[in-house]
Every structure is written in structure tokens, then in C-alpha cells.
N, C-alpha and C positions, 0 to 999 in steps of 0.2 A: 128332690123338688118335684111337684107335682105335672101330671102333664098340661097341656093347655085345654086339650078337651075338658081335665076336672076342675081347672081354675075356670073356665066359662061354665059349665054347667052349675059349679054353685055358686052363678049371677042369677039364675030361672031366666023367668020372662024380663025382667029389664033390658031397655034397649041397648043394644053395643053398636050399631053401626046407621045413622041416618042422613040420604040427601043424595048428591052423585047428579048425572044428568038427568037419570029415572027416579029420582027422590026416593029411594032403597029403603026397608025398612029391614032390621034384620034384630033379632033378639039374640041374647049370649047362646039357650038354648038352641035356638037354629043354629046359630056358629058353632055349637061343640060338637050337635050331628053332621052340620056340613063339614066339618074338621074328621071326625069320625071316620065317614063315606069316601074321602081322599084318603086316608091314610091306608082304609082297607082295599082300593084300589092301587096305591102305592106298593102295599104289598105285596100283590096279585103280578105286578109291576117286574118285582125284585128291586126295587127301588129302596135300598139301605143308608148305611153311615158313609159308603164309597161316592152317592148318586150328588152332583152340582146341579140345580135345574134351573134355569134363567124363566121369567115368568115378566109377564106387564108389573109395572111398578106404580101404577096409578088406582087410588082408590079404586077400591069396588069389594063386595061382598064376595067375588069369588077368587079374589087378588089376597086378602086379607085370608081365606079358608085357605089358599093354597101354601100360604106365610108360614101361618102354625101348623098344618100338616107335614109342612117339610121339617118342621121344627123338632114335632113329635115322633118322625120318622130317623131322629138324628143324622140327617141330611146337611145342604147346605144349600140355602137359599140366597141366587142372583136376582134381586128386584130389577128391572131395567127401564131408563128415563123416556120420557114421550117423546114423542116426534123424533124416537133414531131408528125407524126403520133402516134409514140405507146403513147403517152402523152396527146393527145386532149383532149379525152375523160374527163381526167383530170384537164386539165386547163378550162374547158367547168364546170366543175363542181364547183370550186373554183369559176369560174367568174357567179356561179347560171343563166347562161345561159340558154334565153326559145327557141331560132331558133339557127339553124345553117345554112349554105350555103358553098356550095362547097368545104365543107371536106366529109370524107372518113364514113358511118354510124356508128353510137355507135355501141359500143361491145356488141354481145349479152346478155350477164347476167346484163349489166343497167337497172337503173328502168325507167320506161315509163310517164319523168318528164319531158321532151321537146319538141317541137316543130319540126319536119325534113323537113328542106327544100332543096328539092332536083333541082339542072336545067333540066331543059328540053327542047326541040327542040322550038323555039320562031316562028311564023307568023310575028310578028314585023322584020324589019332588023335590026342586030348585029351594033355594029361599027366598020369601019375600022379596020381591024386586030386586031377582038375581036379574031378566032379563032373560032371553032368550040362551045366551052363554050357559051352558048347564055346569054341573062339576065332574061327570063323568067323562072318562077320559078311555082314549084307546090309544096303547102302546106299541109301538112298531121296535123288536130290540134288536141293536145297533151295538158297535165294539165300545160298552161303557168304563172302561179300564185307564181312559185317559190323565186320570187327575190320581191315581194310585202313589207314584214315584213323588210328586210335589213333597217337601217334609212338611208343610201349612197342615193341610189335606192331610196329613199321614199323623200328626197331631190331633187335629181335630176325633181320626180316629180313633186312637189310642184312650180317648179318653171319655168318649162314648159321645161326646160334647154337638150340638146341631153347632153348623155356621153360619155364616153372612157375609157375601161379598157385595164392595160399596165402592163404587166410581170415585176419584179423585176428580174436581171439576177445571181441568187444566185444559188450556185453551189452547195450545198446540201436541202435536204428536198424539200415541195413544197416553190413555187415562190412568192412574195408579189404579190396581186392585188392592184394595184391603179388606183383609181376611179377618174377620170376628169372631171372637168362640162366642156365639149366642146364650148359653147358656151361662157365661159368666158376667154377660151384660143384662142379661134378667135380673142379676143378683141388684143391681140398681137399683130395682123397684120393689123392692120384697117388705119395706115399711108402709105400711098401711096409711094410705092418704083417702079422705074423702074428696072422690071427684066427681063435680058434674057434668056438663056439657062443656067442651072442648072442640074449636075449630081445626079441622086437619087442614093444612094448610101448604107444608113441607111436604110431598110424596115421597113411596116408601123407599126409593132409589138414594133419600137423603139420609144421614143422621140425623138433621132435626125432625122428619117427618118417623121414623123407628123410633128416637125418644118420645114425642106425643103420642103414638101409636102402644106402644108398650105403658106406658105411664095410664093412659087411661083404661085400654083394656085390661089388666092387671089389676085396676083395683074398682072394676065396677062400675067406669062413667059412660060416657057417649060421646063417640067419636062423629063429629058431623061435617059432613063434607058440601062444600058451595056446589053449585051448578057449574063455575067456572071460578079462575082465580081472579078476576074482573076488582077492581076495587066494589061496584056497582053491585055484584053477586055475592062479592062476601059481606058488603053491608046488610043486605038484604037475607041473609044466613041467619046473621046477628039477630036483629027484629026478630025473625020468623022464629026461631028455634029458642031464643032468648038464651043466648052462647054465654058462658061465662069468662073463659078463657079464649085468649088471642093472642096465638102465636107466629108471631110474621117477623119480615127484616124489615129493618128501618126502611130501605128505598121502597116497600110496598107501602110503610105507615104512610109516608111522605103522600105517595098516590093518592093516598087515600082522605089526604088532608087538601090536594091541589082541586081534586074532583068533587069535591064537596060535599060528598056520601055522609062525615060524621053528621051532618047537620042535617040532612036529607032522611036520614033514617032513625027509629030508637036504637039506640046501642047502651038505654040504661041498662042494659041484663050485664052488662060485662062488669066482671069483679079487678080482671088483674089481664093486663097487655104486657105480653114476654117480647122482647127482640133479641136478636143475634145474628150471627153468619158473615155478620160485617160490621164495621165502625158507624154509630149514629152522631148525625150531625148536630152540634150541641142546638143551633135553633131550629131542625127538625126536634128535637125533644122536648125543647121550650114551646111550643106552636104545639105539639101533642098534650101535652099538661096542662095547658089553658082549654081544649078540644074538650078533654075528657076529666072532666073536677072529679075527685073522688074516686077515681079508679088507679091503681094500683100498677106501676111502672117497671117492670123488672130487667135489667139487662142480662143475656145468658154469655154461655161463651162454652164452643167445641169445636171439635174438631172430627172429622171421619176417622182418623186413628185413633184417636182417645176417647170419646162420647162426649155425652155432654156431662158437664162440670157443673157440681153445687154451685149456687152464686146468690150476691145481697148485693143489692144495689143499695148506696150509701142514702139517697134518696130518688125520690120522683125528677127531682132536677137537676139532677147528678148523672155523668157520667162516668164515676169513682165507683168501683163496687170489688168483694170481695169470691176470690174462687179458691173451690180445692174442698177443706172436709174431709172425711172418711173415704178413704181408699184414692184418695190425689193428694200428689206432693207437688209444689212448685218452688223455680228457684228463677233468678235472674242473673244472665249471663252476657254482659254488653249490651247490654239496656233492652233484650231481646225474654219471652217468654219460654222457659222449659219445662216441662209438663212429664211427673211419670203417675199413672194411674192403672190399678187391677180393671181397669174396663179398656183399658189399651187395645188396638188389635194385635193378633199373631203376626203379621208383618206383610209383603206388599207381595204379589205373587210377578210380578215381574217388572219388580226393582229393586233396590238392598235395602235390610231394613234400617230406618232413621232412628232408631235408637243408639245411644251411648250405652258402656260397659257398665253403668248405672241401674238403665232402664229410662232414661231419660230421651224427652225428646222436645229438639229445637224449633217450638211449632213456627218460627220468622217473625213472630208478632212483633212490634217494636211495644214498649211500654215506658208509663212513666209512673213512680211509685211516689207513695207520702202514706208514710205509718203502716199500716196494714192493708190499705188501698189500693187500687190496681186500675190504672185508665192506658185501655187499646187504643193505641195510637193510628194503627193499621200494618199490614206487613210491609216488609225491611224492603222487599222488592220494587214494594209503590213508592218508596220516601225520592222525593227529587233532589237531583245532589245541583243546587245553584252556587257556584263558584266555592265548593267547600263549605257550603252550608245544608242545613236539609230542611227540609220543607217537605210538612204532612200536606196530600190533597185531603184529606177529610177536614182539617183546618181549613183547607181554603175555601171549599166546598159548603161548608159551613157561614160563612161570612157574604158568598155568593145566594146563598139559600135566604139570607135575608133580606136580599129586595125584593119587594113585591111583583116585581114583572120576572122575577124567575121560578120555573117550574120545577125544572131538574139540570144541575150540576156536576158536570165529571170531569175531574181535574187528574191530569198527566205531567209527564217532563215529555221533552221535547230536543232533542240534541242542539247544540249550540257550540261553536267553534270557539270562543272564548270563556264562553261560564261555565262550558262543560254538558249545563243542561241548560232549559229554561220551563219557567211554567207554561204551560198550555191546557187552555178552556174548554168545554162545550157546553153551552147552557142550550137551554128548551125554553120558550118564554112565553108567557103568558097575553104577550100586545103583540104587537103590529112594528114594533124598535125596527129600524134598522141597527145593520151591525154599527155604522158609527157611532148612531145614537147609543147604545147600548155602554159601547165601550166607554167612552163620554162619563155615563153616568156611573159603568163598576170601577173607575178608575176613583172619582170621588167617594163613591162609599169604603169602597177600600184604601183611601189613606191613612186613615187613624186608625184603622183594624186591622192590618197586616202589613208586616216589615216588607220592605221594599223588594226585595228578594222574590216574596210569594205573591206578587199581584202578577197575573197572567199577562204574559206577552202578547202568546195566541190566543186569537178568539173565536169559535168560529159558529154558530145560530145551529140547531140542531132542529128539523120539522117533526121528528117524529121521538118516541119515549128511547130513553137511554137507560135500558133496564136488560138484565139478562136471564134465561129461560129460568134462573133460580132466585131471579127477583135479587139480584145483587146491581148495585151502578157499573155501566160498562165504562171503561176507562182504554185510555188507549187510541191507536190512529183510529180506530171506526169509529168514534163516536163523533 
């Protein structure tokens, strides 16, 4: 397989990278020499197939140079998520991290177990609207031996293979690390796709922002980044750049639908809107299909262990669609999804790994099947157990999404000393309701639309958005 400096270089001049806060402009050609100039610093470095280097995980031209440089140095590259400063340190340590680059220095009372790679003023020239950040790096060398005894890490080596460690987005305790052979998740993209302009939307810290990331640099398109994730600024992307692809989760479409953007901006450029990462609510879908006539509705579906997965959405109004294809198997095992796939990860660096003596793995999804069909119901963990029954909140949530004075809907259980559970609300509303009035009126729309069981007990008015840093519905006592 080729390296990525020769897969960007025979792009030439076409664009690969456009937008950011400094509206970046970066061609393949720049990327292969700025890819290039790391890698030879890298070396200079000692910086091998042994080195983990944790790095900002947020677009940017020298985010994306430092990706494939660690790539081409069969390295193993930590992307890491925004706003975790007080956290790095942390996830730096889990991911037995030996460099770091252009984060913030270790805490003083760390022990002196890594590598610090700081930027500095470069002789080389930047690229286009790199920005002040240059790529040239000075190396301070520190005991890099840490991640040696891991077997993940000692695999990866063995086989000459770059890595990828990717945050599980688990809302207590520390985060799963899962470990990716990079190089065998390339292999995803090796069929030649015409692509044009593509919204990055997911950052690199996610799998769905590594799938569009790879998917378009890979075969030649433009990867364009908003000013912000604002519904407002990714409208405003759309128009300006004339984006074809739009890759978001239903709770952003939703936003995007409350705030009135689609109708405020041109978004005829767009060919085809992907969603995933979570369950779309069937009248968020319907309210999206009426928005955008003639554009192209795809449901996906992945997972940080596994990637992402082929998929066909039954249609535009459907939330029925098929997964798997070449190189994924799936089965169903008590009404749950199991997944084994050649773009699996290597397994979790500190936690056992979830696969069966198979190769299988019990992503929790609950599902429900007809023919060759597949509709995510949500995970096993959300289903509310009301006196021995279950009740999906994305059902619920769905039927609440349909009155017009609601914004945004997240539906929970709630303990309850006789039914075990109960449903519980938080809506966001569009007037002025009070809570009685409110409940008043979701209790009549909800009678002929949900059994008795799933109409919310608890209610309770939320003033501000119920969305989480990855643009998923917050659910749960916070909301």
C-alpha cells in the first residue's frame, strides 16, 4: 500500500482541506510536503513503530499533516477531543502515550514517562492558512519505552502496521481505549469513489469524523470544515462552499430543522445527508424529507470498535435499512445486534476485549428485523423496563417531537417502587407553556400514539439545548 504522502501527491493542486476558523486553504500537494517535513522531523525525532503520540483532534491543516505523518511513520496516532484540557493528561496516560504535540504541558506532579513535543517557529514555509502553528517541532527525549510490554502495541508492531487510539464516549469513570490497526482500516476505502466536497463535521477523536476523513482524502475530494458546529455556520458552509455531502446525527439535523437554517440558506448543492451515532426519530425524518425534496437520505451505523459499516437505507422515509457487505458479518442474538468485521479494532487497552470465540461482537443495540431489514431501536441499556414491559425512548421521543411547541425531547426511566420503572421527560419548547399547560396537552396527543405505559409520568421544561459535546440527545437525571 502506498504511503499517504504518494496517495496526496498524485491529487496535484486540487483542494484537500478548506474552512476552519481561519478559512484554511490547503491543497493535496501542500499536504504531502507538509506530511513529508513531519515525517522527516519524526525521524530526526527517533520517533518509530514503538512511538503513541496524542495530538489535538480538531480540524486543522496541521492536525490532519500530523495524522498521516504518524501514519507513514507506522506510529500510532491519539487524536484527542476539545474542551478536555483538565483531562489530557489522563487520557495521554490510558492511551500509554510516549509524544505529545500541541496540547497544553503535563501537570507538574507527572512522572517524567514521555516524550514533549513542543512547536516552534519553522524556516520551512507553513501551508496556506496553517496559521501561526507551524509544523516544525522540537523534541525533548524522555523514557519512551512505556507502551512496549502492551500485546495491542506489540501487534501493531509485529506487523509493521500505523495505529489509532479512539475514546469510548462513556459518561462515567475513565473511557475505553480502542486500538485500530490503521492500516487495515484503509483497506475500507481502497475502491475508487468519485468525491466532491464533503462537510467534516464528526472530529478526528470520533470514528465517524476518521470515516469522512479517510473516505474523502483517499480518493481525491474536499474536506470542508465550518467555522463552528453552530447549525447557523454549518448552513452557511453549505451555500458558501456548495457541500455535497452531509454528515451529521439526527439531534444536529433536528437543530438544524428548529432553527430554521434549511430555509434561511441555499442547501441546493447538497446531493445526499448521511446520519448515525444514534437512533433518528421517525418525525425528525419525516420533517427532514419534506425540508430537503430531492436529496438523498442515508442512514449509517458504527461503532468505535468496528467502523463504520456499508448500509442502504430501505428509502428516504424509512428507517429500515440494510448493513454489513464485504468484510462484516452480522447476526442477532435476543433481539440484540452482533457485529464481526476485518476493520474491528485490536481490542481495548484497558479493558477485556468484547469479542466472543467467534470474533463477534455484542454492539447492545436492541433491533427489530423483517426480511433482510434492520431498524435500531436504541441500546439495551436505554429501553425502560415499565412493569415488565419495555418502552424505547426514541419511540417516545419521536411522538413528543411531533408537537409543534417542542424543540428537543429526551426521554429516560425513572425508578418507581411499583412498576419498577417509569417514563420520564425533558422537553425544550418552543412558547411560553407552562409545565401544566404542556403536560395537558402531551397527554392528549399522546393517547392514540403510545400505549399507556410510554406516556411520561415525569415532566419536567428544559431552558437550554439538550445535546451532548458529540451532538447526541442527553438523556438522563441532567436533562
Amino acid at each position: 500500500m502506498s504511503s499517504w504522502q504518494q496517495t496526496f501527491a498524485g491529487h496535484g493542486d486540487q483542494p484537500a482541506f478548506i474552512g476552519g476558523s481561519d478559512d484554511s486553504r490547503v491543497t493535496y500537494r501542500e499536504l504531502a510536503e507538509s506530511v513529508k517535513q513531519l515525517c522527516r522531523e519524526m525521524t530526526d525525532a527517533d520517533i518509530d513503530g514503538t512511538s503513541v503520540i496524542g495530538f489535538p483532534g480538531n480540524y486543522s491543516p496541521n492536525s490532519l499533516a500530523m495524522f498521516f505523518a504518524v501514519a507513514d511513520r507506522h506510529a500510532t496516532a491519539v487524536p484527542l477531543p476539545e474542551a478536555a484540557d483538565e483531562r489530557i493528561d489522563r487520557l495521554l496516560d490510558i492511551a500509554l502515550a510516549t509524544h505529545r504535540m500541541g496540547l497544553p504541558a503535563c501537570r507538574p506532579d507527572s512522572p517524567p514517562e514521555r516524550i514533549t513535543v513542543q512547536p516552534q517557529p519553522s524556516t520551512a514555509p507553513p501551508m496556506r492558512g496553517a496559521g501561526s502553528d507551524s509544523l516544525r517541532t522540537d523534541v525533548t527525549p524522555q523514557n519512551a519505552s512505556r507502551n512496549e510490554a502492551h500485546p495491542l502495541y506489540q501487534s501493531l508492531q509485529a506487523s509493521g502496521h500505523a495505529g489509532l487510539v479512539l475514546f469510548t464516549s462513556g459518561t462515567t469513570g475513565d473511557p475505553k481505549a480502542a486500538v485500530q490497526d490503521l492500516d487495515r482500516l484503509r483497506l475500507r476505502y481502497t475502491q475508487h469513489r468519485d468525491v466532491g466536497k464533503m462537510l467534516a463535521f464528526m472530529q478526528m477523536d470520533h470514528i465517524g469524523g476518521i470515516n469522512t476523513m479517510l473516505y474523502v482524502l483517499t480518493h481525491g475530494g474536499t474536506l470542508v470544515v465550518p467555522r463552528s458546529r453552530s447549525p447557523q455556520d454549518v448552513a452557511a458552509c453549505i451555500e458558501e462552499h456548495r457541500i455535497e455531502v452531509l454528515p451529521v446525527s439526527p439531534t444536529f439535523l433536528n437543530l438544524m430543522l428548529i432553527t430554521g437554517v434549511i430555509d434561511q440558506y441555499d442547501l441546493s448543492s447538497l446531493r445526499r445527508v448521511t446520519y448515525g451515532s444514534e437512533p433518528m426519530p421517525e418525525s425528525v425524518l419525516k420533517r427532514l424529507g419534506q425540508a430537503l425534496p430531492g436529496v438523498d437520505l442515508l442512514q449509517t451505523y458504527g461503532t468505535t470498535e468496528m467502523g463504520i459499516l456499508k448500509s442502504k437505507s430501505e428509502n428516504n422515509e424509512s428507517l429500515w435499512m440494510k448493513v454489513g457487505g464485504d468484510g462484516y458479518e452480522t447476526k442477532i442474538v435476543d433481539g440484540r445486534l452482533w457485529i464481526r468485521a476485518q476493520t474491528a479494532m485490536l481490542g481495548y487497552l484497558n479493558a477485556p476485549s468484547p469479542f466472543d470465540q467467534d470474533g463477534f461482537m455484542d454492539t447492545g443495540d436492541e433491533v427489530e428485523i423483517r426480511g433482510e431489514w434492520m431498524r435500531v431501536m436504541g441500546r439495551k441499556s436505554e429501553f425502560i423496563n415499565v412493569g415488565g414491559t419495555k418502552v424505547s425512548p426514541i419511540e417516545v421521543e419521536s411522538v413528543l417531537l411531533e408537537m409543534p411547541s417542542v424543540c428537543e425531547a429526551a426521554v429516560s426511566g425513572m425508578e418507581h417502587p411499583l412498576m419498577g420503572q417509569v417514563v420520564r421527560a425533558s422537553v425544550r419548547l418552543a412558547d411560553a407553556s407552562s409545565i401544566a399547560e404542556f403536560k395537558s396537552a402531551m397527554r392528549s396527543h399522546c393517547k392514540d400514539r403510545l400505549p399507556q405505559e410510554a406516556i411520561p409520568v415525569k415532566v419536567s421544561l428544559s431552558e437550554t439545548s439538550m445535546v451532548t459535546d458529540r451532538f447526541k440527545r442527553a438523556r438522563g437525571e441532567g436533562c
